[in-house]
LORORO-511772 format. One record per residue (C-alpha): x, y, z; residue in three letters. Coordinates in Angstrom, 2 decimals, always signed. Layout:
! LORORO-511772
{east = X | north = Y | up = Z | aa = ala} $
...
! end
This chain:
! LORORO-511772
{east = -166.88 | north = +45.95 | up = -80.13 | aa = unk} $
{east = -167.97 | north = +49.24 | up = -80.85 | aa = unk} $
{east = -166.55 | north = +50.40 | up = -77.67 | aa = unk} $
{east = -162.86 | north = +48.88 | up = -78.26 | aa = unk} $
{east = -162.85 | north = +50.59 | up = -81.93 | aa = unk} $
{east = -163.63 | north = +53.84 | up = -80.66 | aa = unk} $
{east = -161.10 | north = +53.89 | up = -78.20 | aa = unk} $
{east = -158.02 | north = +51.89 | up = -80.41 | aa = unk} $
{east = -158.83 | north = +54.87 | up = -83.15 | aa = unk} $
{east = -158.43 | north = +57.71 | up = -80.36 | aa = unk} $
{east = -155.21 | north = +55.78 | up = -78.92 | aa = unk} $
{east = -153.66 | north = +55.36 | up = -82.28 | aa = unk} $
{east = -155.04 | north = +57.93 | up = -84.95 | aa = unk} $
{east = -156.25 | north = +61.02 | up = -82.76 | aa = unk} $
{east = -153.20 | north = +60.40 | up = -80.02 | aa = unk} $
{east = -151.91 | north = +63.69 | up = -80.47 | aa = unk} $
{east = -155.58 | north = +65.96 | up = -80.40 | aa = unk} $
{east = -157.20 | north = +63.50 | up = -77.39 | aa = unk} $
{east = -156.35 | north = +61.72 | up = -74.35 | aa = unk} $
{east = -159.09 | north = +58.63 | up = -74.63 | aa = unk} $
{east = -159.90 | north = +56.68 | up = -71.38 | aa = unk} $
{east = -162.31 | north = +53.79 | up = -71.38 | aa = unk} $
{east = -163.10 | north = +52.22 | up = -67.25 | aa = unk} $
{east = -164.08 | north = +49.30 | up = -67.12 | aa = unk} $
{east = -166.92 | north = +48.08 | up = -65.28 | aa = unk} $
{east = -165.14 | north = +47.61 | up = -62.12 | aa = unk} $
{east = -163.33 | north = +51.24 | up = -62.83 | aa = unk} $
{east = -166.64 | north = +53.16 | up = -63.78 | aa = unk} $
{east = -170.15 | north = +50.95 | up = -62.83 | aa = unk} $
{east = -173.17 | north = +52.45 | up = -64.42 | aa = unk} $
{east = -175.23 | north = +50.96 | up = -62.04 | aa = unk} $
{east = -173.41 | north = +52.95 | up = -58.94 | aa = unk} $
{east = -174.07 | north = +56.94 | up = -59.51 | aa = unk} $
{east = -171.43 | north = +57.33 | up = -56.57 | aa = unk} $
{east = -168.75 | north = +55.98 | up = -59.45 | aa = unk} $
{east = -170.13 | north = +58.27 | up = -62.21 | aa = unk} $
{east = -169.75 | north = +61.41 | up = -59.95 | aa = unk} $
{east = -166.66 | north = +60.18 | up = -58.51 | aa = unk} $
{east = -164.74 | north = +59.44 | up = -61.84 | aa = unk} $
{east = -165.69 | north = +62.59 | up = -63.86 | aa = unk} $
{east = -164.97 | north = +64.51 | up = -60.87 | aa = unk} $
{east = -161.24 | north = +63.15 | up = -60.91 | aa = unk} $
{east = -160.75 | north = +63.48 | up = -64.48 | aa = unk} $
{east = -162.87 | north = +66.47 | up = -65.43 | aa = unk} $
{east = -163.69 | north = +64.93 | up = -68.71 | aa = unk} $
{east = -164.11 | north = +67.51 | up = -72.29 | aa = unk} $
{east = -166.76 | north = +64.71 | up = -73.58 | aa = unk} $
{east = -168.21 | north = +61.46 | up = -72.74 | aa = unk} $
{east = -168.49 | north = +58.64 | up = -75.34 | aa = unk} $
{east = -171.86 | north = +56.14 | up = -74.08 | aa = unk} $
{east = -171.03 | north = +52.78 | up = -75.79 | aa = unk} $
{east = -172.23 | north = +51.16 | up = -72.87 | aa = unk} $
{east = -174.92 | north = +48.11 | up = -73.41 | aa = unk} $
{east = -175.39 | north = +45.47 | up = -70.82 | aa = unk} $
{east = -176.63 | north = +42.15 | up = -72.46 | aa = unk} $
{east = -179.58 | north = +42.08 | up = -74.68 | aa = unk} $
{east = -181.07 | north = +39.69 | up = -72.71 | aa = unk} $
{east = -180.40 | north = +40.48 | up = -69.41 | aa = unk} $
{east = -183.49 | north = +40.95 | up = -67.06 | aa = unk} $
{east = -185.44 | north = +43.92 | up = -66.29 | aa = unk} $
{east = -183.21 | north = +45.21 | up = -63.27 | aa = unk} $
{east = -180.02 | north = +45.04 | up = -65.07 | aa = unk} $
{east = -181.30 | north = +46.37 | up = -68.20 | aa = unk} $
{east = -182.89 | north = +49.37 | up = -66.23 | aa = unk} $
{east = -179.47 | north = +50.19 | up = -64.29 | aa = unk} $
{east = -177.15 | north = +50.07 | up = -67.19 | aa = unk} $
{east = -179.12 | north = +51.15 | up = -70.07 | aa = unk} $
{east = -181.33 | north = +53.56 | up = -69.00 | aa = unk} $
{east = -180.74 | north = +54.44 | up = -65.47 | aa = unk} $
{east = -176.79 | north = +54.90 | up = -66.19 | aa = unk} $
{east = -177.28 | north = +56.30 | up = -69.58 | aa = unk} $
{east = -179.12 | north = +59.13 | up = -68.05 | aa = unk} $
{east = -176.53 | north = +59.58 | up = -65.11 | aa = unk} $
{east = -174.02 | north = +60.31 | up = -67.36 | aa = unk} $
{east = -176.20 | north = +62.63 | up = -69.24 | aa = unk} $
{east = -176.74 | north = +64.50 | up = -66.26 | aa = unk} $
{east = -172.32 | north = +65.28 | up = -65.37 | aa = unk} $
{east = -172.55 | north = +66.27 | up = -69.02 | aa = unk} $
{east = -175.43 | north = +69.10 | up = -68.48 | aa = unk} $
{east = -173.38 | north = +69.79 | up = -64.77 | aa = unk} $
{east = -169.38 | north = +69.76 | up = -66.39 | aa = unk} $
{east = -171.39 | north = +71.42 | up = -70.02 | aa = unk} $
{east = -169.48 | north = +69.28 | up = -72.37 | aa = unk} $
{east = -170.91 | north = +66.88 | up = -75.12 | aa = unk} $
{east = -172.51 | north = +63.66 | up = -74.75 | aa = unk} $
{east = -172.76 | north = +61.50 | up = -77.64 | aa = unk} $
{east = -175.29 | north = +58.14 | up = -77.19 | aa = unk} $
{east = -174.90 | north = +55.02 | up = -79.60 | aa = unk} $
{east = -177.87 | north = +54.24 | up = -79.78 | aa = unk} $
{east = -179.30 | north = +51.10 | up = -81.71 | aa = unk} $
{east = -182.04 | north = +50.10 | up = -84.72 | aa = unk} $
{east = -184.15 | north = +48.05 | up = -82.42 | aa = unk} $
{east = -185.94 | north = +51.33 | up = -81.37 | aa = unk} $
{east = -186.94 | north = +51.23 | up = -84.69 | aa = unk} $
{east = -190.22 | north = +50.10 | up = -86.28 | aa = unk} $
{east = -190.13 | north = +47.35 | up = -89.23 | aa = unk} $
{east = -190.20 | north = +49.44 | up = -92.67 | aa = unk} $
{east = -188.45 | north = +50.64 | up = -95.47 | aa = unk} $
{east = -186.51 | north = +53.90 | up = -95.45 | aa = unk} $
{east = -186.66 | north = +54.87 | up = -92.00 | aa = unk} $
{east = -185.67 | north = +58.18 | up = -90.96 | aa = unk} $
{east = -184.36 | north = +59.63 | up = -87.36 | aa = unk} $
{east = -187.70 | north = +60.88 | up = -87.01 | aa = unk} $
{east = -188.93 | north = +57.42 | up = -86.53 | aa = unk} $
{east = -189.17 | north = +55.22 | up = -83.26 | aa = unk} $
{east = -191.52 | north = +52.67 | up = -81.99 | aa = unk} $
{east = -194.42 | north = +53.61 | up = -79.75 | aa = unk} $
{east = -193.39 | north = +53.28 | up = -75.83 | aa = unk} $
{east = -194.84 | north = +49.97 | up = -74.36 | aa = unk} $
{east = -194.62 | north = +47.16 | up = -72.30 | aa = unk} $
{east = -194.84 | north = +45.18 | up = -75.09 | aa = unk} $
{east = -190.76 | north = +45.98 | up = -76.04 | aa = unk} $
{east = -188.23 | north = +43.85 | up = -75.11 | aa = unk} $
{east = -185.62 | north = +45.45 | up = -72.05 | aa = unk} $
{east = -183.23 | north = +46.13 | up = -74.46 | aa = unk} $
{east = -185.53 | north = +47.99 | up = -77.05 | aa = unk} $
{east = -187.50 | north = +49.58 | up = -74.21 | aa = unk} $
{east = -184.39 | north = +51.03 | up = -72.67 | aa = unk} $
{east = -182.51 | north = +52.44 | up = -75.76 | aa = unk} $
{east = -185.57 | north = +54.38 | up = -76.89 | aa = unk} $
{east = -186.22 | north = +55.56 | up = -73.51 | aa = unk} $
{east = -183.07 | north = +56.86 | up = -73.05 | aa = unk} $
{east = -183.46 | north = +58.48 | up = -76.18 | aa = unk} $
{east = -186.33 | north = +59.91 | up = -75.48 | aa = unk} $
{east = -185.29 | north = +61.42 | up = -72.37 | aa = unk} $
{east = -181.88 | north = +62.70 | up = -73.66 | aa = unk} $
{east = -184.02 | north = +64.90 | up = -76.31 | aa = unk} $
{east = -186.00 | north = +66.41 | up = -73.32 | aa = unk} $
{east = -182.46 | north = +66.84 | up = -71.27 | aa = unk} $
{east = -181.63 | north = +68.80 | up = -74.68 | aa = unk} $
{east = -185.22 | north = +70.66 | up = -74.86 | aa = unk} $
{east = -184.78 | north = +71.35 | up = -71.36 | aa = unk} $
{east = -181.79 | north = +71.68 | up = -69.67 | aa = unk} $
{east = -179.95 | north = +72.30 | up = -72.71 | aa = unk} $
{east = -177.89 | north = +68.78 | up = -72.95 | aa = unk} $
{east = -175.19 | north = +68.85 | up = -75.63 | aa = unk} $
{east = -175.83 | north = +65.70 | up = -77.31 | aa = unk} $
{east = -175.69 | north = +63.73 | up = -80.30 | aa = unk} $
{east = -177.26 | north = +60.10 | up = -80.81 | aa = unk} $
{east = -175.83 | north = +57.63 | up = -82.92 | aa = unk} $
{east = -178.25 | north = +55.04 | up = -84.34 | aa = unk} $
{east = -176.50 | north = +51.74 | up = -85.39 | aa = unk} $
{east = -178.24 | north = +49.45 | up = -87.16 | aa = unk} $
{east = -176.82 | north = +45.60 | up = -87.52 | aa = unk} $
{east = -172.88 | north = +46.13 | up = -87.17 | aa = unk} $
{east = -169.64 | north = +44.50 | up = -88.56 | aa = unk} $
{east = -166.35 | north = +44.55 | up = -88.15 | aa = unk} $
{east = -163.38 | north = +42.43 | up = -86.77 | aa = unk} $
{east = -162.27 | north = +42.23 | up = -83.01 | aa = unk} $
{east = -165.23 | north = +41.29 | up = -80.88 | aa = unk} $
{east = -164.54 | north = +38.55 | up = -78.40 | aa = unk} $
{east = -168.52 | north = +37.87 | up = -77.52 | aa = unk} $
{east = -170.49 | north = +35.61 | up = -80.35 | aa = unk} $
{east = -173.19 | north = +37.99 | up = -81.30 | aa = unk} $
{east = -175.17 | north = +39.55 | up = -84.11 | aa = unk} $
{east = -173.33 | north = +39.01 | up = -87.47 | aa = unk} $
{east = -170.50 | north = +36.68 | up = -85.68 | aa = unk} $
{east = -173.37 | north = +34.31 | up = -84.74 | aa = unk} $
{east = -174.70 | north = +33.90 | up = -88.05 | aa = unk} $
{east = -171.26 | north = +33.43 | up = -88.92 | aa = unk} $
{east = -170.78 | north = +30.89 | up = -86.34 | aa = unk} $
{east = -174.06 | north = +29.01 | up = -86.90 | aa = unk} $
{east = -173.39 | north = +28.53 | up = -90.73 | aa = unk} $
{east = -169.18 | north = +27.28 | up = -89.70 | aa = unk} $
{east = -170.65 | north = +25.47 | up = -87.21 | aa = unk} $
{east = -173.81 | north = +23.27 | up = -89.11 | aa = unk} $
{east = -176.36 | north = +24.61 | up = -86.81 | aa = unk} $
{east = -178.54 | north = +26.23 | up = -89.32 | aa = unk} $
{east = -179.73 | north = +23.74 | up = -91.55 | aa = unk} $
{east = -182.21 | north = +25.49 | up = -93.55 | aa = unk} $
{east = -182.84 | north = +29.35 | up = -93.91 | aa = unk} $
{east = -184.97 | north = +31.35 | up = -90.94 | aa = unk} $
{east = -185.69 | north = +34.43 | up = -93.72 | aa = unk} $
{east = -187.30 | north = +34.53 | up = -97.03 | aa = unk} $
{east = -186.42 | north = +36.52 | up = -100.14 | aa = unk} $
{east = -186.98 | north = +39.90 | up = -100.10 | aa = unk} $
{east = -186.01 | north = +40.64 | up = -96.66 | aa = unk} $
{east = -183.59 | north = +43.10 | up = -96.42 | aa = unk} $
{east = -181.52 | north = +45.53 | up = -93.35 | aa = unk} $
{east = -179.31 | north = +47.87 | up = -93.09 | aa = unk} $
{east = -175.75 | north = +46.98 | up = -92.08 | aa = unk} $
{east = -173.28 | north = +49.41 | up = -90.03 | aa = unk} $
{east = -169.29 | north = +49.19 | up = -90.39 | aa = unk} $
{east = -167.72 | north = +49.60 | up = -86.71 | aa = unk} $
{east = -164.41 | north = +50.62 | up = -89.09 | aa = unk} $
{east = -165.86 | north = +53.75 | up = -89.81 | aa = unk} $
{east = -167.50 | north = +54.87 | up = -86.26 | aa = unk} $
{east = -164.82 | north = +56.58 | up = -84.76 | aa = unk} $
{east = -164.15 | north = +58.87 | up = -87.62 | aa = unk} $
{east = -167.52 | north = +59.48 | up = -87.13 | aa = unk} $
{east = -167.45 | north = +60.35 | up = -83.55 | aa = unk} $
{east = -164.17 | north = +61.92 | up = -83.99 | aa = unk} $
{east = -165.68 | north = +64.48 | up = -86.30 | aa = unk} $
{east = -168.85 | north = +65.06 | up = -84.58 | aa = unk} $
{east = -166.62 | north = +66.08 | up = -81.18 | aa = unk} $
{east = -164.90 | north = +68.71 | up = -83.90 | aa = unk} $
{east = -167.79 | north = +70.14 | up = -85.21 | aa = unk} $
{east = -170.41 | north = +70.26 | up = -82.20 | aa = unk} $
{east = -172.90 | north = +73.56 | up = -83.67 | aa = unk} $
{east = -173.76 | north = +71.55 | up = -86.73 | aa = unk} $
{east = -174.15 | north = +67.81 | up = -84.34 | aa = unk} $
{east = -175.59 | north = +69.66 | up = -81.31 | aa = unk} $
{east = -179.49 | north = +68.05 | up = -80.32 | aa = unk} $
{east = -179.20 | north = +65.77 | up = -83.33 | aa = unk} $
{east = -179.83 | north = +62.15 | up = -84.10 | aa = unk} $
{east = -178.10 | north = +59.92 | up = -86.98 | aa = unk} $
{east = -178.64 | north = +56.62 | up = -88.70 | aa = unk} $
{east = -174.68 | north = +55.03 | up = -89.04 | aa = unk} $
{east = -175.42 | north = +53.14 | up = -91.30 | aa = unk} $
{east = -174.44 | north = +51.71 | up = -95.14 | aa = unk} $
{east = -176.18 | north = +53.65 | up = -97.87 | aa = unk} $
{east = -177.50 | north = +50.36 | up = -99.48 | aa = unk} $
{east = -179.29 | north = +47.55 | up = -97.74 | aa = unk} $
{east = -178.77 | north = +43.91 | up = -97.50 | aa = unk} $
{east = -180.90 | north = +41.00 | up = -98.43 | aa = unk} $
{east = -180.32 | north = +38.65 | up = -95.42 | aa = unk} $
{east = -181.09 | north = +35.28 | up = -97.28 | aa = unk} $
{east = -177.87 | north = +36.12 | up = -99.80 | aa = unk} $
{east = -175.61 | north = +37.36 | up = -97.41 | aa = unk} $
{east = -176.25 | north = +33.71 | up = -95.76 | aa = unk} $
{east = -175.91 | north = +32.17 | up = -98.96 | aa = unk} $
{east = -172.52 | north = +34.16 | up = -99.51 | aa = unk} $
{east = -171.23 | north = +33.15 | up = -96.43 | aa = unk} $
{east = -171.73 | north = +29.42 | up = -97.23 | aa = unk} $
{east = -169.91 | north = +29.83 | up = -100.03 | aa = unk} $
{east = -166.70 | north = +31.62 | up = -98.71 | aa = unk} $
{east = -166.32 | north = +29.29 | up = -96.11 | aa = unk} $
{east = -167.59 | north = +25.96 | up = -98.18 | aa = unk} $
{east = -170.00 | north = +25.19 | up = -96.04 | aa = unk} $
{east = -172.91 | north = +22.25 | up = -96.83 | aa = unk} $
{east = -175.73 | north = +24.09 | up = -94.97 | aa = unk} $
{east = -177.97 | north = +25.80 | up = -94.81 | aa = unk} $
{east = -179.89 | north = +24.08 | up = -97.77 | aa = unk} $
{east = -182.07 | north = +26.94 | up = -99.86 | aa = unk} $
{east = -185.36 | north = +25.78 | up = -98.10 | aa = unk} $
{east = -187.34 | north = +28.94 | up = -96.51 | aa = unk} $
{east = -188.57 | north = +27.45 | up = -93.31 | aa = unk} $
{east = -191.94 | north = +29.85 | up = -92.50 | aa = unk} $
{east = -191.78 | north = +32.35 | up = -89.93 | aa = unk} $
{east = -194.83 | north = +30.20 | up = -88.09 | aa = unk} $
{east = -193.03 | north = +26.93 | up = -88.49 | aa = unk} $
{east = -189.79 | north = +28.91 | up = -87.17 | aa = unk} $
{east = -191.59 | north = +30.45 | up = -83.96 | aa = unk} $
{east = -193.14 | north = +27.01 | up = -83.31 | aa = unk} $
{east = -189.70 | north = +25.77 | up = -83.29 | aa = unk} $
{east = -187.81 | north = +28.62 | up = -80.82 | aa = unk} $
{east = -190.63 | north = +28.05 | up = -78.22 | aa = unk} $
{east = -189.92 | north = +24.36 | up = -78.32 | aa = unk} $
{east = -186.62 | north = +24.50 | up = -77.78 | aa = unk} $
{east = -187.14 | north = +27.24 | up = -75.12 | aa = unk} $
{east = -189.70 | north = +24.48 | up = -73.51 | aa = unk} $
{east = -186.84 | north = +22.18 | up = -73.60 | aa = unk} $
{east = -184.35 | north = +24.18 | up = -72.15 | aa = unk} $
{east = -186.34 | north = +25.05 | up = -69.33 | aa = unk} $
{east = -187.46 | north = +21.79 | up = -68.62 | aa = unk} $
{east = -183.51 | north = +20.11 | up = -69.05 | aa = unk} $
{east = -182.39 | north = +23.03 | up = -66.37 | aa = unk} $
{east = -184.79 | north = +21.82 | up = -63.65 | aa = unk} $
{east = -183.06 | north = +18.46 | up = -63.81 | aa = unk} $
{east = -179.53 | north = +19.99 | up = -63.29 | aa = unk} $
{east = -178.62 | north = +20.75 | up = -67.32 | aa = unk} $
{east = -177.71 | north = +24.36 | up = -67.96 | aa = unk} $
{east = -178.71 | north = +25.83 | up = -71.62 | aa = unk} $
{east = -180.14 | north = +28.11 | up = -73.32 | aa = unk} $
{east = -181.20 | north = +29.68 | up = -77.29 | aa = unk} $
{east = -178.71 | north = +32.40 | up = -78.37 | aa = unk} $
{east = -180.29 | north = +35.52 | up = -77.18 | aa = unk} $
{east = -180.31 | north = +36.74 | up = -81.22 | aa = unk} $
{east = -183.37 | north = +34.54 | up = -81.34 | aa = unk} $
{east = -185.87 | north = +37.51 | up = -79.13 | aa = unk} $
{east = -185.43 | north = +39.28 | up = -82.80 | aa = unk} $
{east = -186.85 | north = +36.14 | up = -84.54 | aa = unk} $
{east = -189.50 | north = +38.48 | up = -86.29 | aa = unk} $
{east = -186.61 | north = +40.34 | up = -87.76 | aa = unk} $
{east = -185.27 | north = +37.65 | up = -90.26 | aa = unk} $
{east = -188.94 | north = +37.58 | up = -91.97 | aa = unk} $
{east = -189.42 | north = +41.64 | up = -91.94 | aa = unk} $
{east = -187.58 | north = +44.31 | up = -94.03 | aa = unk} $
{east = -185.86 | north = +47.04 | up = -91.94 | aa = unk} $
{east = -183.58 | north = +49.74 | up = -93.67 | aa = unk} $
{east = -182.81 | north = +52.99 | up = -92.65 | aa = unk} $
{east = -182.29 | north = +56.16 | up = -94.84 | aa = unk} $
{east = -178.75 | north = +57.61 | up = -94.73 | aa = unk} $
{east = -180.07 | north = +60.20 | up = -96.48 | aa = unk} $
{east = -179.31 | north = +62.93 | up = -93.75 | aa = unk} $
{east = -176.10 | north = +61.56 | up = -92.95 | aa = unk} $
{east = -175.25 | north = +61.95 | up = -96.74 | aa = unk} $
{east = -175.60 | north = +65.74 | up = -96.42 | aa = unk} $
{east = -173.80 | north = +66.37 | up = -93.34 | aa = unk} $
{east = -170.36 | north = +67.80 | up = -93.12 | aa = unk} $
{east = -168.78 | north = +64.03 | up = -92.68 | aa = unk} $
{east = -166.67 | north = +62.73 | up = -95.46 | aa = unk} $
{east = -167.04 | north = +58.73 | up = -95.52 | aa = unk} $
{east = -163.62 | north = +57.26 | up = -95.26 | aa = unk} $
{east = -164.17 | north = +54.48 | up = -97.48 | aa = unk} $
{east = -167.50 | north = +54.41 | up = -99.28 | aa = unk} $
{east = -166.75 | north = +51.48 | up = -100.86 | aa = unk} $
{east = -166.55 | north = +49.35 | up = -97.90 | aa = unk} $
{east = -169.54 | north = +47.02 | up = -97.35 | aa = unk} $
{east = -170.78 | north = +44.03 | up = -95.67 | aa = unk} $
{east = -169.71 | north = +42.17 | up = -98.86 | aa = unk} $
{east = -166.54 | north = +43.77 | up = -99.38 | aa = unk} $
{east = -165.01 | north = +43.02 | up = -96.00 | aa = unk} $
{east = -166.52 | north = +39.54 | up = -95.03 | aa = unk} $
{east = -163.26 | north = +37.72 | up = -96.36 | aa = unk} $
{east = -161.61 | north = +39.81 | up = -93.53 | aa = unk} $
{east = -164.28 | north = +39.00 | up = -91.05 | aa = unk} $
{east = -164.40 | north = +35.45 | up = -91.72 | aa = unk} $
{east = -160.67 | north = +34.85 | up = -91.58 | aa = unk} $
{east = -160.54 | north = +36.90 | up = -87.94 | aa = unk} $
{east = -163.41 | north = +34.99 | up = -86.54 | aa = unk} $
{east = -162.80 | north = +31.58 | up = -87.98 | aa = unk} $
{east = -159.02 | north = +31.65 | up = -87.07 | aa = unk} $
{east = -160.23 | north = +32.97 | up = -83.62 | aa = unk} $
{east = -162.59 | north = +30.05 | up = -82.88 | aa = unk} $
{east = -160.39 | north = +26.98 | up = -84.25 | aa = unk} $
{east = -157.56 | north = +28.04 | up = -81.75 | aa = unk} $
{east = -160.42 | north = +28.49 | up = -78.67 | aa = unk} $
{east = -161.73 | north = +25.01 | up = -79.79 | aa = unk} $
{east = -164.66 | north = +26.10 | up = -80.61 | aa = unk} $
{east = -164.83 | north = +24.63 | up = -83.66 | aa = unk} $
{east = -162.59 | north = +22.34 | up = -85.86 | aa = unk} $
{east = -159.75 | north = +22.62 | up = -88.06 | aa = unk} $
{east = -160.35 | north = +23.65 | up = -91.18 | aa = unk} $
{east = -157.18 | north = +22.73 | up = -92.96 | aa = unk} $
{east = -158.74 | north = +22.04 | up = -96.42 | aa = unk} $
{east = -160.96 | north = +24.93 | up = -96.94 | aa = unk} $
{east = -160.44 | north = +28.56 | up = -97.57 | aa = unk} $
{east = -159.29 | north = +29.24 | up = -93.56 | aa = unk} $
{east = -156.78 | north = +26.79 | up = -92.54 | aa = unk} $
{east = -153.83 | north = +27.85 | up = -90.95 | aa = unk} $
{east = -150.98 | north = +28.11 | up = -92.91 | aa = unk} $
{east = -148.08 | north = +29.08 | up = -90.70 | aa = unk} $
{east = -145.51 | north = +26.20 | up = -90.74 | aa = unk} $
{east = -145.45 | north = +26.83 | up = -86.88 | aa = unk} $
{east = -148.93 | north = +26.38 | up = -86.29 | aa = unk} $
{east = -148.29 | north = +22.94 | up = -88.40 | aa = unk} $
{east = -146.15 | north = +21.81 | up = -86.35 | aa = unk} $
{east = -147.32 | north = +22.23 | up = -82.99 | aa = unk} $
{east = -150.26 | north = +20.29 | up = -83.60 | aa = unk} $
{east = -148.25 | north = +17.76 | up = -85.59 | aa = unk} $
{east = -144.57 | north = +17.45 | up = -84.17 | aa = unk} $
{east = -144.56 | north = +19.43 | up = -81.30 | aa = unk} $
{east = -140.76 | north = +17.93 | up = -80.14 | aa = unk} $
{east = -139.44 | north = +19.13 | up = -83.36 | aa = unk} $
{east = -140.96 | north = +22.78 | up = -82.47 | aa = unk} $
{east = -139.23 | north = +22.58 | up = -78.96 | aa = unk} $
{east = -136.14 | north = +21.66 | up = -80.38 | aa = unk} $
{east = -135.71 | north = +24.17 | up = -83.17 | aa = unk} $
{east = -136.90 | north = +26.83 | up = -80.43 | aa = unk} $
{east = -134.50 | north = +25.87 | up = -78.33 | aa = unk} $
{east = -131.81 | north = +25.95 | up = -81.47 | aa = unk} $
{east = -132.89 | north = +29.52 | up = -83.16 | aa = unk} $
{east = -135.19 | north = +30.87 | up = -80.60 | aa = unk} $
{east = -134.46 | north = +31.96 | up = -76.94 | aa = unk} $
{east = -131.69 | north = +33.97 | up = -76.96 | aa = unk} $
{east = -131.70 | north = +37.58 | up = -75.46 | aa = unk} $
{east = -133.62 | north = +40.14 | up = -78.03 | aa = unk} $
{east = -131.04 | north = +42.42 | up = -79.50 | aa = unk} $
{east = -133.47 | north = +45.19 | up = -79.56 | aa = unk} $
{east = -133.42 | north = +45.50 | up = -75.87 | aa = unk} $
{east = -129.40 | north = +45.55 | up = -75.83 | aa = unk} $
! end
């Protein structure tokens, strides 16, 4: 997600300044340094962008190759070609707490998942690079981030999902927890500016994220309401009681794919401990950099209509869930009506007022 905003803002908004390229996988593999020399050596890139995550849960291999391993490659054309690098980096580096500054990480242990491990050892190494070898960098630290467009069903979209969907029957928080939230809207301008203004970003680290924190049991409790949802019932299920329950169901799985039966817990679920601790961090420095916020208004709050109507109209036409014709999301196109209802009639009046040449291509 993050990845596709940055690059539709540079395409659209910044057209004129910047010519953007994003390879794919198969273009660009992080896990090949062949591909990483080859590339920027075609293309002789003025910056690189690192949005580059691969799953959260993937295994140890994987997670080394792309996240850390690939991460640093990259790093390493931007010391040789001297241009910027700029890292998105991610909250789960990040201690449980109140207030946390970019001064703050976790301590650097087996104990980490991949996914933490790797983000905070790449940036670790990329201040050294910067101490050493005088890397042009900036790291971007994301905390929990919305916005529209993402095709996967992860972080926010799968609390959106498990509410819609009646899979979350009572609440896995209690009150008082609260996170920061980051708006993938806003990114780009952020990047955008950073690229611009390179003495004042240089060697530095920022938290992207919402000034004012979020108290996870009412955002669920707001969702449920926009989309008129049943559950979850306001019944604080205990973090114990909770744990008990995700290595249950990870017993299950396991057991249900040795007899031929393929599933598996959303991998959300490895940041269980999250929902029952308190993480926010201070925007504080952000605040009193040079970067105007676009639209300081915007919030979780203030753009989950939006969100919900992308991701709900999304899923009922992949299936994925049902029809919601009576509540707040149904479709209303008389189109949409009618191929699920009459789709002759549709055919017909296509046929009648529909596939004749387009006069704009005359």
């Amino acid at each position: 997600m993050i990845g596709g905003y940055i690059t539709h803002y540079f395409k659209t908004k910044a057209h004129n300044e910047m010519e953007i390229r994003a390879p794919n996988s198969k273009k660009l593999s992080l896990r090949e340094p062949g591909d990483i020399t080859a590339y920027c050596k075609k293309f002789k890139p003025d910056f690189i962008i690192n949005s580059a995550i691969a799953s959260i849960d993937s295994d140890p291999e994987l997670t080394l190759q792309v996240n850390y391993l690939g991460s640093i490659n990259l790093a390493r054309v931007a010391v040789s070609l001297n241009i910027p690098y700029i890292y998105i980096s991610t909250a789960a580096t990040l201690p449980p707490g109140e207030n946390l500054t970019e001064e703050d990480h976790l301590p650097l242990n087996q104990a980490l998942s991949n996914y933490a491990k790797s983000k905070l050892m790449t940036e670790l190494t990329l201040r050294h690079m910067h101490e050493t070898q005088g890397l042009d960098y900036t790291i971007i630290r994301m905390a929990i981030v919305y916005g529209e467009h993402d095709h996967k069903i992860q972080g926010v979209q799968r609390l959106l999902f498990s509410i819609v969907d009646d899979s979350m029957p009572f609440l896995l928080t209690k009150k008082g927890v609260r996170h920061s939230y980051s708006n993938a809207n806003k990114l780009p301008c952020f990047v955008h500016h950073i690229i611009e203004n390179r003495k004042e970003f240089s060697g530095q680290l920022f938290n992207f994220v919402d000034p004012e924190p979020v108290e996870l049991h009412k955002l669920i409790l707001k969702i449920k309401a926009l989309v008129s949802a049943k559950s979850p019932r306001e019944i604080y299920i205990p973090y114990p009681v909770a744990k008990l329950g995700k290595n249950f169901m990870n017993w299950l799985f396991k057991y249900l794919s040795g007899i031929g039966v393929k599933a598996r817990l959303p991998a959300e679920l490895m940041f269980l401990d999250s929902f029952y601790r308190t993480q926010t961090l201070s925007a504080e420095k952000l605040k009193k950099s040079s970067f105007t916020d676009p639209n300081p208004e915007a919030s979780i709050y203030t753009e989950l209509p939006a969100i919900i109507q992308y991701y709900l109209t999304r899923w009922e036409h992949l299936n994925l869930i049902p029809s919601l014709a009576e509540n707040f999301f149904s479709p209303e196109e008389e189109m949409a009506e009618q191929f699920l209802r009459t789709p002759g009639e549709l055919m017909n009046k296509m046929h009648r007022e529909h596939i004749g040449p387009l006069s704009d291509l005359h």
